[in-house]
C-alpha positions as CSV (number, residue, x, y, z in Angstrom):
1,X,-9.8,-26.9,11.5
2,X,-10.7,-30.2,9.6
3,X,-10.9,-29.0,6.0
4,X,-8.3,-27.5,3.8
5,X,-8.2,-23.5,4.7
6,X,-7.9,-22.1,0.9
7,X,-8.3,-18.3,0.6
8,X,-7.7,-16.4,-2.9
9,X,-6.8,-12.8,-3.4
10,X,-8.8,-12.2,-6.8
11,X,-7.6,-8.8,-8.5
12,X,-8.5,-7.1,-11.3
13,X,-5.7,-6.1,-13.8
14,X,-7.1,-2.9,-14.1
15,X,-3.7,-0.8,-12.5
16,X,-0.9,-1.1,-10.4
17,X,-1.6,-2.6,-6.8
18,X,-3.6,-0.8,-4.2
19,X,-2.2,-0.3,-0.4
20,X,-6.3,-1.5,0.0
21,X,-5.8,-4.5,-2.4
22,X,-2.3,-5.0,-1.0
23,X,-4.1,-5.6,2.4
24,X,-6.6,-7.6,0.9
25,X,-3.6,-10.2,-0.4
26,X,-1.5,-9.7,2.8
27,X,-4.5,-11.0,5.0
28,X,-5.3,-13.5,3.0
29,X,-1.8,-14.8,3.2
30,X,-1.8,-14.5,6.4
31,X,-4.7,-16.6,7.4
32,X,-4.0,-19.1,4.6
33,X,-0.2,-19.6,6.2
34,X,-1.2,-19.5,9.8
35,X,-3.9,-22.6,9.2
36,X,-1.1,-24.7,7.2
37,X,-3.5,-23.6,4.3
38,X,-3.1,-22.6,0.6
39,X,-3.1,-18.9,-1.2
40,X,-4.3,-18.9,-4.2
41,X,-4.4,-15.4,-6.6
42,X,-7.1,-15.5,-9.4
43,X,-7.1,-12.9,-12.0
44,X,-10.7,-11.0,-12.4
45,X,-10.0,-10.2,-16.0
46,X,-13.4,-9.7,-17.8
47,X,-13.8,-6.2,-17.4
48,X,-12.0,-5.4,-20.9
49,X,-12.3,-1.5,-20.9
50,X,-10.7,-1.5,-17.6
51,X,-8.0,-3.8,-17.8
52,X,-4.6,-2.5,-18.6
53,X,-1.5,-3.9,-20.1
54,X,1.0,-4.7,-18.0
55,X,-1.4,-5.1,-15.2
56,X,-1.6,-8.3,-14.1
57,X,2.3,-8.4,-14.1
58,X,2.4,-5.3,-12.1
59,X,0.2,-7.0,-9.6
60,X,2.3,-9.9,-9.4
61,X,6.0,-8.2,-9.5
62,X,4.6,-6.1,-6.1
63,X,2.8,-8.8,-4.5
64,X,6.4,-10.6,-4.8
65,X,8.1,-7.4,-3.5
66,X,6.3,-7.3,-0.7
67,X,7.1,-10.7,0.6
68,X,3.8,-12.8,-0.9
69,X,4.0,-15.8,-2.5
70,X,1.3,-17.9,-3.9
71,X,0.6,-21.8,-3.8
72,X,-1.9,-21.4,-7.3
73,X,-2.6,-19.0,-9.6
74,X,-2.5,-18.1,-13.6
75,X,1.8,-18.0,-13.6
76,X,2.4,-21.1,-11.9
77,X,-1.2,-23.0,-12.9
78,X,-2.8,-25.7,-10.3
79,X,-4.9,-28.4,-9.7
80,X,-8.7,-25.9,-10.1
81,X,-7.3,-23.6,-13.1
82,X,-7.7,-21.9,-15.8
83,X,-6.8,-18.8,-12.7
84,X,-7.9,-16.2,-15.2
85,X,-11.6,-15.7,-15.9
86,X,-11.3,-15.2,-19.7
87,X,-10.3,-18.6,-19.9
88,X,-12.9,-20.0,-18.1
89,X,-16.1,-18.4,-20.0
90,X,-17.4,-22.0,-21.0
91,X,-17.2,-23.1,-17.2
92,X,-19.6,-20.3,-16.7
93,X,-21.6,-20.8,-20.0
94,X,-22.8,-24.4,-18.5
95,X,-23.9,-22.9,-15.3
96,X,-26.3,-19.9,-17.5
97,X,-27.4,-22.7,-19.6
98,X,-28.3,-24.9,-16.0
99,X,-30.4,-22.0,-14.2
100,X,-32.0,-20.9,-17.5
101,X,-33.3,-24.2,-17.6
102,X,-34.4,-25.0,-14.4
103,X,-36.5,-21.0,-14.5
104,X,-34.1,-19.7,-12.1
105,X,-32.6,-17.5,-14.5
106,X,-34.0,-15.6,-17.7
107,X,-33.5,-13.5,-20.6
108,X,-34.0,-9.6,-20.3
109,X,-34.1,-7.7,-23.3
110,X,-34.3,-4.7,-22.5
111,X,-32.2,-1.8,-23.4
112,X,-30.4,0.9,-21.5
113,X,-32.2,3.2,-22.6
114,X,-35.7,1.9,-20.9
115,X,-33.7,0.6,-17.6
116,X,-32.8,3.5,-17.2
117,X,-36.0,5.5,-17.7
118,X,-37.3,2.8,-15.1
119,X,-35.0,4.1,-13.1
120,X,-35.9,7.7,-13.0
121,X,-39.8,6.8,-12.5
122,X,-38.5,4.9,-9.5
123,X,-36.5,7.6,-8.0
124,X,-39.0,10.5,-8.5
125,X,-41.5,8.5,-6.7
126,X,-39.1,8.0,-3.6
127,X,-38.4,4.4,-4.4
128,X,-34.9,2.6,-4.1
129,X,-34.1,1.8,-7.9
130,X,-34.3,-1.7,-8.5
131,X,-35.4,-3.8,-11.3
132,X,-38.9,-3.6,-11.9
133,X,-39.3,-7.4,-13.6
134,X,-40.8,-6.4,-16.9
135,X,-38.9,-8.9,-18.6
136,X,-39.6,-11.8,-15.8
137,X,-42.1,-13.9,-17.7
138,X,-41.7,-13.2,-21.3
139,X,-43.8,-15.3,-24.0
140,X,-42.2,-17.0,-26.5
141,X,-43.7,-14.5,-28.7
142,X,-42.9,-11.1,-26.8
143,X,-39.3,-13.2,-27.0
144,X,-39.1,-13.6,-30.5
145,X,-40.6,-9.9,-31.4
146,X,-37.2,-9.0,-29.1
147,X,-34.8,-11.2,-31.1
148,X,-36.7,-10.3,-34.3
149,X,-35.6,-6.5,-33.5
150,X,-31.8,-7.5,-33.3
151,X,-31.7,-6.7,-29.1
152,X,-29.5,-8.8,-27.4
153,X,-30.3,-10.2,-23.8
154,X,-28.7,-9.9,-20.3
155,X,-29.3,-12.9,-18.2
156,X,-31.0,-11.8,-14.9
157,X,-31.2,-14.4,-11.6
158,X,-34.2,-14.4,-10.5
159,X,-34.3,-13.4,-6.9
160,X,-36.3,-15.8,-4.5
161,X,-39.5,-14.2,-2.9
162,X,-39.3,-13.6,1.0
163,X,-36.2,-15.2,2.0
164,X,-33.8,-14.0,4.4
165,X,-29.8,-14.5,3.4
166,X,-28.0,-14.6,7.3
167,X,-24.2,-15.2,7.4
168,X,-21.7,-15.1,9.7
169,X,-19.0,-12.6,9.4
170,X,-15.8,-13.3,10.9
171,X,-15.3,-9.8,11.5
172,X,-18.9,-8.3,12.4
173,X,-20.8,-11.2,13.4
174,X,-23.9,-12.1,12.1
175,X,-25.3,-10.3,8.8
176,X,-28.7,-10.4,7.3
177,X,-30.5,-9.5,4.2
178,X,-33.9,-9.8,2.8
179,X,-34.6,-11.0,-1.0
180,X,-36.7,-7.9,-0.9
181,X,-33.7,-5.4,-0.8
182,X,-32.6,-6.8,-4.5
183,X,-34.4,-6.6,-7.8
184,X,-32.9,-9.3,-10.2
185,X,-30.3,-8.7,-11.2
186,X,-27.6,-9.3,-14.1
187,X,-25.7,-12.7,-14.1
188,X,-24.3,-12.3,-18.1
189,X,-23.9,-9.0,-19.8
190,X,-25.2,-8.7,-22.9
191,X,-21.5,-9.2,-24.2
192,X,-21.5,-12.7,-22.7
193,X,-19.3,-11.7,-20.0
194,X,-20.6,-12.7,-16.9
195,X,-20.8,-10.1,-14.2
196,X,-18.7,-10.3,-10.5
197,X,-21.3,-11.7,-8.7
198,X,-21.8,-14.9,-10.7
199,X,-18.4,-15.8,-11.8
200,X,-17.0,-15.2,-8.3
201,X,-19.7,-17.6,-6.8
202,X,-18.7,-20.4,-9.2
203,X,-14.7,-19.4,-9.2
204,X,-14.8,-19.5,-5.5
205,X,-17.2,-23.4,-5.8
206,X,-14.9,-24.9,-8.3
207,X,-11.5,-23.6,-6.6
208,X,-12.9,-24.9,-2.8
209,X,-12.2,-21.8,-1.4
210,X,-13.1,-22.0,2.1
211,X,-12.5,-18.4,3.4
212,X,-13.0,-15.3,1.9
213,X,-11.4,-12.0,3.8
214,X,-11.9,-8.7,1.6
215,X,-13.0,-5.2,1.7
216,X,-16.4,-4.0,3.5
217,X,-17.5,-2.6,0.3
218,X,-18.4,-6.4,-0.9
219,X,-20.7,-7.0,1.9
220,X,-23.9,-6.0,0.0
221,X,-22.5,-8.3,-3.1
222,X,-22.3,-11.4,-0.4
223,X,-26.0,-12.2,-0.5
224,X,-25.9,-12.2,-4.3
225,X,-23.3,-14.4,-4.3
226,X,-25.5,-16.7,-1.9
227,X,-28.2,-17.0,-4.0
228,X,-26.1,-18.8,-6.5
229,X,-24.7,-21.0,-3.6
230,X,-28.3,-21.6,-2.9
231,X,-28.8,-22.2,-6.8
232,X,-26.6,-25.0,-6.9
233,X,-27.3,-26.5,-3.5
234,X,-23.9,-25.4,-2.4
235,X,-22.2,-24.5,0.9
236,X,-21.0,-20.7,0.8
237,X,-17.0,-20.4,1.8
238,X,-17.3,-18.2,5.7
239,X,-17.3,-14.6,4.5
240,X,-15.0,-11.6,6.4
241,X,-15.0,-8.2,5.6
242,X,-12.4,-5.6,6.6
243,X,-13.1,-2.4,7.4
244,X,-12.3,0.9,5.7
245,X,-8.7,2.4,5.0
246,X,-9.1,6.3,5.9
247,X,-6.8,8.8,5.7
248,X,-5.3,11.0,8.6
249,X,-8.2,12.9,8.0
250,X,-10.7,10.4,8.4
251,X,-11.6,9.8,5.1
252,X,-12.2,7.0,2.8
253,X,-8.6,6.6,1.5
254,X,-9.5,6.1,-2.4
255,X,-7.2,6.6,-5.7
256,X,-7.9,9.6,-6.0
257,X,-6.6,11.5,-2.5
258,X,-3.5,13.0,-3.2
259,X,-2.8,13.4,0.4
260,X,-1.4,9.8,0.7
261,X,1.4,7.6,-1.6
262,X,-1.5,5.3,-2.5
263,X,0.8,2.5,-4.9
264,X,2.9,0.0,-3.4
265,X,4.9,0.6,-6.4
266,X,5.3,4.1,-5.3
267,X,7.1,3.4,-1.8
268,X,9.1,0.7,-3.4
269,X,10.4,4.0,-5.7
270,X,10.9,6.4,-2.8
271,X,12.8,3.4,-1.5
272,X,10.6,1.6,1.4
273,X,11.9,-1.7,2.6
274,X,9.3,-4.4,1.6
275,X,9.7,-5.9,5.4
276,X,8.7,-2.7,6.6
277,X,5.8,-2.3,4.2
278,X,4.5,-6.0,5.5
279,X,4.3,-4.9,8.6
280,X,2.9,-2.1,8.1
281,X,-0.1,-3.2,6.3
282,X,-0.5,-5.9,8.5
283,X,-1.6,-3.4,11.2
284,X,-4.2,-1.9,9.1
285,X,-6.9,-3.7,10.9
286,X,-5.8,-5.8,12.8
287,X,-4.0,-5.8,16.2
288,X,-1.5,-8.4,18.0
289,X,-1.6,-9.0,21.3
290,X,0.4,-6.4,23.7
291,X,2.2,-3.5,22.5
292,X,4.9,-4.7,20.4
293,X,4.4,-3.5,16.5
294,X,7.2,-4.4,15.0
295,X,7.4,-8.6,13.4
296,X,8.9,-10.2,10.6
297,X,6.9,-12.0,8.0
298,X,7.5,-15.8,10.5
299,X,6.2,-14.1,13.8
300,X,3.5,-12.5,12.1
301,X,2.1,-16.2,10.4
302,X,2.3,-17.3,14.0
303,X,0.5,-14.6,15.6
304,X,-2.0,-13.6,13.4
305,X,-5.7,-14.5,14.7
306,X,-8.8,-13.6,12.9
307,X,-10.5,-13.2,15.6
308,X,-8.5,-9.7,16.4
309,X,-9.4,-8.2,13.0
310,X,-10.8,-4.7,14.0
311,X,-14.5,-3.5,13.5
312,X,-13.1,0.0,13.6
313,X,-11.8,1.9,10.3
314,X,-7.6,1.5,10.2
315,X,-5.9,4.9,10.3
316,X,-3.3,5.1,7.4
317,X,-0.7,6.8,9.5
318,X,2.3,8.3,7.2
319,X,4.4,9.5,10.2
320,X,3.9,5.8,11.7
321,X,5.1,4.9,8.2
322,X,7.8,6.4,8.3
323,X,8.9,5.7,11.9
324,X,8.5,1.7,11.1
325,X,10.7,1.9,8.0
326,X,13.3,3.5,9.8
327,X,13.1,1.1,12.9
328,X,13.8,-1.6,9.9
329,X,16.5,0.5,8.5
330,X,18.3,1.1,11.4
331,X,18.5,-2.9,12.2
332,X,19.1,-4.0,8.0
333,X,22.9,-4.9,7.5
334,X,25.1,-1.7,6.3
335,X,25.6,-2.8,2.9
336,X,21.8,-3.0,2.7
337,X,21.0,1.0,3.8
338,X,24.3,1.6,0.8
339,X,22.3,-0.7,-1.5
340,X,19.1,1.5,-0.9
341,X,20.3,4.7,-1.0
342,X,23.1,4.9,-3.6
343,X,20.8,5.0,-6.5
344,X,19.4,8.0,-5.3
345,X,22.1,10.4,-4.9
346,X,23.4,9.2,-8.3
347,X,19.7,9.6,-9.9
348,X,19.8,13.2,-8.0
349,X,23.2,13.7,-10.0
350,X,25.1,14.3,-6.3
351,X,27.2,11.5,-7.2
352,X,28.6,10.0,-10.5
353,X,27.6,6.3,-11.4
354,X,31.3,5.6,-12.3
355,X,32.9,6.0,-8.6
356,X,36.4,5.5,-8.5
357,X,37.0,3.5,-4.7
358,X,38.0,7.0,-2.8
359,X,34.7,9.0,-3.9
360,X,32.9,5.3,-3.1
361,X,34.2,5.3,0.4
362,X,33.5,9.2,1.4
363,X,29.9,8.7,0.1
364,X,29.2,5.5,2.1
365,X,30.5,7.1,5.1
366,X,28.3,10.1,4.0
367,X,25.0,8.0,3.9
368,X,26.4,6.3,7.6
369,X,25.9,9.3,9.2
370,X,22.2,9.2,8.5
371,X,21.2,6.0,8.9
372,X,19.6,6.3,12.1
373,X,17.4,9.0,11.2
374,X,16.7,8.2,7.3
375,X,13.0,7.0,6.8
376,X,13.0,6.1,3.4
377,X,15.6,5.6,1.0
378,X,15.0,8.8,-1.1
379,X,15.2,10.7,2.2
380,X,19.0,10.7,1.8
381,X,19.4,13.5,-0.7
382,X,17.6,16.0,1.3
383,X,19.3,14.8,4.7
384,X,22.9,15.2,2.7
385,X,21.7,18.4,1.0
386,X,24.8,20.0,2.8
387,X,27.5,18.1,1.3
388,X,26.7,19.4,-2.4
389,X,25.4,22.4,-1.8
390,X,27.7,25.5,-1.4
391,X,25.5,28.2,-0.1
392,X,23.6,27.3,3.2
393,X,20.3,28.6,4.1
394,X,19.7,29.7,7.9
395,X,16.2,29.3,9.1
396,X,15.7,32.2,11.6
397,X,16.3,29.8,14.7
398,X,19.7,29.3,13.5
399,X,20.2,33.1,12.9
400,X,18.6,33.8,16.6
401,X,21.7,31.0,17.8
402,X,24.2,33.1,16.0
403,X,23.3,36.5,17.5
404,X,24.5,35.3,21.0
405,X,27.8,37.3,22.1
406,X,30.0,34.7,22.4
407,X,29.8,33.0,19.0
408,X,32.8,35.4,17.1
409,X,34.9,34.2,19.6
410,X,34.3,30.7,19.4
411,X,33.5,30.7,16.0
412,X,37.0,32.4,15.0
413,X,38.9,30.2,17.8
414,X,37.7,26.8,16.2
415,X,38.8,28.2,12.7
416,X,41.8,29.3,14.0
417,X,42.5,25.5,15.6
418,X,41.5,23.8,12.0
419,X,44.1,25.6,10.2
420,X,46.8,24.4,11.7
421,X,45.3,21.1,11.5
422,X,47.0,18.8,9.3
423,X,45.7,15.5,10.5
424,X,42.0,16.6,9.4
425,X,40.3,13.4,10.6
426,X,37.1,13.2,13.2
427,X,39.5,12.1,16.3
428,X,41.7,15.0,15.7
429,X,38.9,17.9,14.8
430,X,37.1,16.5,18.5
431,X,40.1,17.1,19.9
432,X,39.7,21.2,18.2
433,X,36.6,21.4,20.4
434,X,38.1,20.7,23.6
435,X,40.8,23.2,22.9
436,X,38.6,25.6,21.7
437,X,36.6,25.1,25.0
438,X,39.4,25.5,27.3
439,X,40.3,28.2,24.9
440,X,37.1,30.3,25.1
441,X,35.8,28.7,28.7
442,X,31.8,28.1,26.6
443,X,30.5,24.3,26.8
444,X,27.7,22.9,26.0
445,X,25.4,24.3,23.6
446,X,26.9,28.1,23.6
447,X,30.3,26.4,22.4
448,X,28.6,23.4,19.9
449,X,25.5,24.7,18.6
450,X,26.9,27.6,16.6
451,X,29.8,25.6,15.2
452,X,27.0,22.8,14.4
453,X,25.4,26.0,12.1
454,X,28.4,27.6,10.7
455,X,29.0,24.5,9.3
456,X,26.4,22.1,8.2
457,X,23.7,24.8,8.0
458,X,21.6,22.8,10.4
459,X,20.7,22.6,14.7
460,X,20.6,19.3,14.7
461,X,22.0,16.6,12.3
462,X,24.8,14.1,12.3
463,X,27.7,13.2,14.3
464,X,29.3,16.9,13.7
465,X,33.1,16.0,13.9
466,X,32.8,13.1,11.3
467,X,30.2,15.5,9.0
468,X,32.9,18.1,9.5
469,X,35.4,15.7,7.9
470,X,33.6,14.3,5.4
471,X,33.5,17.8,3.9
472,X,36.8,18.7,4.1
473,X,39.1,21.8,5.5
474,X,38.7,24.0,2.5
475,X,34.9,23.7,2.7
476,X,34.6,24.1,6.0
477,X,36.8,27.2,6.8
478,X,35.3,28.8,4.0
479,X,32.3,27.9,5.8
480,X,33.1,29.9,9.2
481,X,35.1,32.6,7.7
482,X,31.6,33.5,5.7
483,X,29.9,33.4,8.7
484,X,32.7,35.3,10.8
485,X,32.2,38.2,7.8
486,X,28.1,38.3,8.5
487,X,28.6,38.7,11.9
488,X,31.3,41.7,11.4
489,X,34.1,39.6,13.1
């Protein structure tokens, strides 16, 4: 590529940030990165009754979790600031004051009220509600009745007659629109504020960005973005726009589904590893070559190709989630999975904040036993439920296990072994099951799977004769001998 690749990820500080804005960023970085390019972030902050505090920090705090960095933007400034667009409302008041002057733009006074009666005419006739034009060539007079009433103007562009807007879409090819699809439409609010459509245009000039990857919901705003371009005799950046986020149901994954986490904030609480998140997202339309799915933040730059970006919706998987994160869990360093998890159980009130070294060192061997099968850092005080819980509840599986005849017997054999057992450590309780097989003459499941039960409360779990250490000789021979008394043994 000869030119510069600059990309921006431009959000609104309207809430916390998206999985759908997240992948909007992510891509972005991405492209920017794997063209030796620049990321810039721009803060869309003129929507005032949407904006909230905090939320342009919030935006920036998870970008950074996540593993994105920027090369511009409002924190760290640059050579094409002001990066917020409150702080650029002159910039845009010279080009109003330009396009009102040359005729391609004008002064529409009027009021809600009558657009939106215009509206309702237009839809009980089976028209497409668009702006009708009333105000397109207002007399100086007809202007100064307006002003003369106190009403305050939008600025409308005024859309070119029969022309045809064509770009081409790195993701879907070539697009098309005719003028006559749009009415003219509003440029400045009667605030001042301009509207997306305009600033964007002129943010996206004045900052020479040269790509623009974001959601397929913007396609219908590209044209209107183009006329500007067109305006100003300017070259449009190339436009590419992702496909839809659904849900495992096929749905339109939006704020409001409370099927699916929807924050990044959110995972980062139940204790997702940022790495794991990247990667994730990074899937979400778009596909590497071969089979392979799991990359670190390097392979990925390398890899990624625009030219793979799907044209089909991305499936937001939880399960596949779930089963990533624990593929990144399983290879992060042990102190790490501690570091993740710890907080947790102490938040949980399983464990006290003020450890003393012993209680430290049971309850990281605790959380080891888990590791390979913990998705998520919360996880780990429903996987280690059994270690503070007194009572155990048997699902009726379990109670179908224990109603085989030879459990009492190997049940009461094992119990028998352990109380003689001084040296209650997982070498010498292993050695209890062999004895208690040669003891009993059951193997296999019919000698492990009901001591598994009578004990942890579960058919499958951990490594059984470190879980059985962990939680001690009292606890686990009052364990059996409860179970021993339900079966009448």
């Amino acid at each position: 590529m000869t030119n510069e690749v600059r990309v921006r990820y431009a959000p609104s500080p309207t809430g916390h940030l998206h999985i759908g804005n997240a992948r909007t960023a992510l891509f972005n970085y991405l492209y920017a990165k794997h063209f030796d390019g620049k990321f810039i972030v721009r803060v869309e902050d003129t929507d005032d009754k949407r904006n909230v505090e905090g939320g342009e920090e919030s935006q920036n705090t998870f970008l950074k979790w996540l593993g994105i960095e920027w090369d511009e933007g409002a924190d760290i400034g640059g050579e094409y600031g002001p990066y917020r667009q409150t702080e650029r409302l002159d910039i845009y008041q010279k080009y109003t004051d330009e396009l009102l002057e040359r005729g391609l733009a004008y002064k529409d006074y009027m009021t809600e009220e009558e657009l939106e009666a215009e509206r309702d005419e237009q839809k009980a006739n089976g028209q497409t509600p668009k702006y009708s034009g009333a105000h397109r060539d207002l007399t100086a007079e007809q202007i100064a009745a307006f002003e003369a009433e106190g009403r305050k103007p939008s600025i409308r562009f005024r859309v070119p007659d029969n022309k045809t807007y064509t770009f081409q879409d790195i993701v879907r090819g070539e697009i098309s629109f005719e003028s006559s699809d749009f009415g003219d439409w509003v440029m400045v609010k009667q605030n001042g504020i301009p509207t997306y459509n305009f600033a964007v245009a002129i943010d996206d000039h004045l900052m020479e960005i040269s790509h623009v990857l974001r959601g397929e919901e913007h396609i219908s705003n590209t044209p209107k973005q183009m006329m500007i371009y067109d305006a100003f005799g300017w070259t449009a950046p190339q436009y590419g726009h992702m496909t839809l986020i659904l849900n495992e149901e096929r749905k339109k994954l939006s704020k409001r589904d409370n099927h699916v986490v929807q924050f990044i904030e959110q995972y980062k609480d139940l204790g997702y590893l940022p790495e794991a998140m990247f990667n994730f997202i990074s899937l979400l339309g778009w596909s590497p070559v071969g089979e392979e799915e799991i990359f670190d933040q390097e392979t990925l730059i390398e890899i990624f190709d625009p030219e793979r970006l799907s044209t089909s919706a991305a499936i937001f998987d939880q399960q596949k989630l779930k089963w990533m994160n624990n593929e990144y869990i399983k290879k992060a360093d042990y102190s790490k999975v501690i570091e993740l998890t710890m907080p947790y159980l102490v938040e949980a009130g399983k464990l006290p904040a003020d450890m003393d070294d012993d209680k430290r060192t049971w309850a990281e061997n605790m959380i080891s036993l888990y590791r390979d099968q913990l998705r998520y850092g919360k996880e780990i005080v429903e996987l280690t439920d059994l270690f503070f819980n007194d009572h155990i509840e048997l699902d009726e599986a379990s109670l179908e296990v224990l109603k085989e005849e030879q459990v009492p017997e190997v049940l009461q054999v094992f119990a028998d072994k352990l109380i003689h057992l001084d040296d209650f450590t997982k070498d010498s309780i292993k050695a209890q099951f062999k004895a208690t097989q040669k003891e009993t003459g059951h193997r296999g499941k019919k000698l492990f799977m009901p001591i598994r039960i009578a004990t942890t409360g579960q058919m499958h779990g951990p490594e059984l004769p470190f879980a059985i250490e962990l939680l001690g000789k009292e606890v686990i021979l009052a364990r059996l001998d409860k179970v021993l008394k339900q079966l009448g043994a």
